[in-house]
C-alpha positions in Angstrom: 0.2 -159.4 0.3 -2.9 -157.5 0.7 -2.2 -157.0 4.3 1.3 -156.2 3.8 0.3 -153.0 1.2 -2.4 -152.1 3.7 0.2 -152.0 7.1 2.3 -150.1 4.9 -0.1 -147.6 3.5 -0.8 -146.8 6.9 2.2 -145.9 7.8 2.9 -144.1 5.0 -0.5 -141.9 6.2 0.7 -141.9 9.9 3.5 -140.3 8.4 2.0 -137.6 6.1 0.1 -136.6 9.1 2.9 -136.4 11.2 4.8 -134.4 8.8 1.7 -132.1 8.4 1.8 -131.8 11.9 5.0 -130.2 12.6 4.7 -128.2 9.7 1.8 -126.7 11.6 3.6 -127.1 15.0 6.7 -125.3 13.0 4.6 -122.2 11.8 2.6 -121.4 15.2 6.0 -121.9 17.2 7.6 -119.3 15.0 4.6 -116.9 15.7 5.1 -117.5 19.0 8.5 -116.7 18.9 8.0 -113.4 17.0 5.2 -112.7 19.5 7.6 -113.4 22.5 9.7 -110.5 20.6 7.4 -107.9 20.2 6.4 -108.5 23.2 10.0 -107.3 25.0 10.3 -104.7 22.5 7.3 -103.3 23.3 7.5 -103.6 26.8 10.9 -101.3 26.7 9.5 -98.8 24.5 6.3 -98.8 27.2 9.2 -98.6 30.2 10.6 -96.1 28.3 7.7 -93.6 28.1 6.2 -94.4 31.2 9.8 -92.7 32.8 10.0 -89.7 30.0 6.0 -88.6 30.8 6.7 -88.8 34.2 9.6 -86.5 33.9 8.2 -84.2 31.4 4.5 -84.3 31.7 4.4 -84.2 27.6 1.1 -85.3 26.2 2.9 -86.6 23.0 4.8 -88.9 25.8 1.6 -89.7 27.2 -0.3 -90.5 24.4 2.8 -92.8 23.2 2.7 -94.6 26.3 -1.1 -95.8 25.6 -0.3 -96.2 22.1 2.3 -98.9 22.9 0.4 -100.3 26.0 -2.4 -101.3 23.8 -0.3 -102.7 21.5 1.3 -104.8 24.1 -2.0 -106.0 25.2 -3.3 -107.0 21.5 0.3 -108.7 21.4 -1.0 -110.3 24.5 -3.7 -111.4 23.1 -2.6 -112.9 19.7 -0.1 -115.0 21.5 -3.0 -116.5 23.5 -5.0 -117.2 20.6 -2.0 -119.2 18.5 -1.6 -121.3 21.7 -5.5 -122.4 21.3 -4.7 -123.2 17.6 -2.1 -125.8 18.7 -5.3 -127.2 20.4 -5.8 -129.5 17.4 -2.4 -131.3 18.1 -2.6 -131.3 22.3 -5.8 -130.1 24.1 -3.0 -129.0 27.2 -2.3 -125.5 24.3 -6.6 -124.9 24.5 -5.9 -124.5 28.9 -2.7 -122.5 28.2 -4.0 -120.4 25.7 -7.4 -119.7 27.8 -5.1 -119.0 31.2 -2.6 -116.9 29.7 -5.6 -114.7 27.5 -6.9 -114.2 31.4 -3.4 -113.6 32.9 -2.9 -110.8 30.5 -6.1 -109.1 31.1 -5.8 -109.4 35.2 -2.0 -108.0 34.9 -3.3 -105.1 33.2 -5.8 -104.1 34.9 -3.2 -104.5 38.2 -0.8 -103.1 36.6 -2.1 -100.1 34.8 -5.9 -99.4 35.5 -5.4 -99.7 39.2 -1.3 -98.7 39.9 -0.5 -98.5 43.7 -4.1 -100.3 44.9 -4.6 -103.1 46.7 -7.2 -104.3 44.4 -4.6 -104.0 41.9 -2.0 -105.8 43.9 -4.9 -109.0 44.3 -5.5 -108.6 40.2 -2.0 -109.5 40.1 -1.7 -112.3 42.5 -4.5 -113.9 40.7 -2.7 -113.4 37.6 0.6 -115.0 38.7 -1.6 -117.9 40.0 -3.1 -118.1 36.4 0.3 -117.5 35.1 1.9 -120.6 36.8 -1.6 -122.9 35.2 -0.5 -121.7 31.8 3.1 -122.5 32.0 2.8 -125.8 33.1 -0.4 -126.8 30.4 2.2 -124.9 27.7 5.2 -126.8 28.7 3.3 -129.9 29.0 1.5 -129.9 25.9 5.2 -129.1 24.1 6.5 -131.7 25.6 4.3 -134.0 24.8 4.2 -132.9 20.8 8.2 -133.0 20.8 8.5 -136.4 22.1 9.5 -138.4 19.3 11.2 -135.2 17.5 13.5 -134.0 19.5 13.6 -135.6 23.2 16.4 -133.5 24.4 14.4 -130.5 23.2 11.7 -132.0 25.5 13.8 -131.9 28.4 15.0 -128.5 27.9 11.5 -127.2 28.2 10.8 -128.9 31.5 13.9 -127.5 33.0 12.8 -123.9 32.0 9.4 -124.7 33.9 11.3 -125.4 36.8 13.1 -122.3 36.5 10.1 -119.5 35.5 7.7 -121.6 37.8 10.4 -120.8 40.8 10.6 -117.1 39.4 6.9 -116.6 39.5 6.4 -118.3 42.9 9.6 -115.8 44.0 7.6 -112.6 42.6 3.8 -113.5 44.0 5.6 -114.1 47.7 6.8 -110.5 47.4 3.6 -109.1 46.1 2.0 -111.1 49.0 4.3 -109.4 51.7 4.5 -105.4 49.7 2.3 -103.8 52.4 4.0 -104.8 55.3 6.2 -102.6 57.2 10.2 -102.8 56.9 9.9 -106.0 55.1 8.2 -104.3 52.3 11.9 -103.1 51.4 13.2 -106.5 50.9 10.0 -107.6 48.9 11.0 -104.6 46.6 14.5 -105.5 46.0 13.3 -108.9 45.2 10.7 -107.8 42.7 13.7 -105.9 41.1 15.8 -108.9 41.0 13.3 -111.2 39.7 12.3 -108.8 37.1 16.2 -108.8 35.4 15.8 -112.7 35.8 12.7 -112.8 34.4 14.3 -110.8 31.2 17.2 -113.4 31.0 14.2 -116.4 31.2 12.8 -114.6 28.5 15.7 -114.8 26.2 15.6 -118.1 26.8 12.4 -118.6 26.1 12.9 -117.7 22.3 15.7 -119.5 21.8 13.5 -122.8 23.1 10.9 -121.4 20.7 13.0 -120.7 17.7 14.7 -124.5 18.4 11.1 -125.9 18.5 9.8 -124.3 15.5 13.4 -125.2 14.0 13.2 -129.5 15.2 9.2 -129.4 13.6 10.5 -128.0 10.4 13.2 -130.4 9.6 11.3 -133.2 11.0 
């Protein structure tokens, strides 16, 4: 009888915890989401003033383009820092977290510090290559946390990998081949192309995000 109260006081722990769990899981996955968010919001407001300034040559513009591209960069950086907090359920989140942290600070410094260099072109090579190690510990370590919630969930997430890894792999061949003569047209196009599909992934990204936060909450 003993054993029998103990076997089922530990499952009734085992299942406190897991509960406890996904309301964590539930909480950083909607932070995420919101983060995922800003970040496109943000990003068009920067795309936005970055074409007015150019235009007009207003410092007002000006200054609202740095405004919003350090507030893309802290944004950056807080969704980085959520991803190490999921640490304590998967260590896979403490790798994406630390990659994606180093991603953001190597595509801006490609990106914005040095524009149109070929130093900034290898900051954001590395970045990409970063970028690839932190989707697949991210996806990884989610799939791993939503087996046994939601398996189909689980799935859906390794079929976006397949899809943003092929997008980023896409992008870094056309930064690899920018420079070179006449093909340097095509690798432009492509970086166009991949950067509407990369807007679409995105939108898919917070609807896996929202789902995830959704299946840990009514766990």
């Amino acid at each position: 009888m003993d054993l029998f109260n103990s076997d089922a006081e530990y499952e009734e722990q085992k299942r406190r915890y897991k509960q406890k769990a996904c309301k964590d899981a539930s909480l950083k996955f909607t932070l995420l989401c919101i983060s995922t968010i800003m970040g496109i919001a943000i990003g068009l407001f920067t795309v936005f003033f970055s074409f007015i300034s150019q235009i007009f040559w207003f410092g007002s513009f000006r200054y609202a383009l740095y405004f919003f591209m350090a507030i893309s960069f802290v944004n950056f950086l807080f969704y980085g820092l959520v991803l190490c907090t999921l640490s304590s359920q998967e260590s896979g989140f403490l790798k994406a977290g630390i990659t994606y942290i180093l991603y953001s600070v190597l595509y801006y410094l490609g990106r914005y510090i040095f524009e149109d260099t070929w130093y900034g072109t290898i900051f954001m090579i590395v970045g990409m290559v970063l970028g690839l190690i932190y989707i697949y510990n991210f996806i990884a370590s989610t799939g791993e946390i939503l087996y046994g919630v939601d398996n189909y969930l689980a799935m859906c997430w390794d079929t976006y990998r397949k899809w943003i890894t092929f997008i980023l792999i896409a992008t870094l061949g056309c930064l690899l081949v920018f420079f070179v003569p006449i093909i340097n047209l095509i690798a432009a196009v492509g970086v166009i192309i991949l950067g509407i599909a990369s807007i679409v992934i995105q939108v898919w990204e917070i609807i896996l995000m929202f789902k995830t936060a959704s299946a840990f909450k009514n766990y």
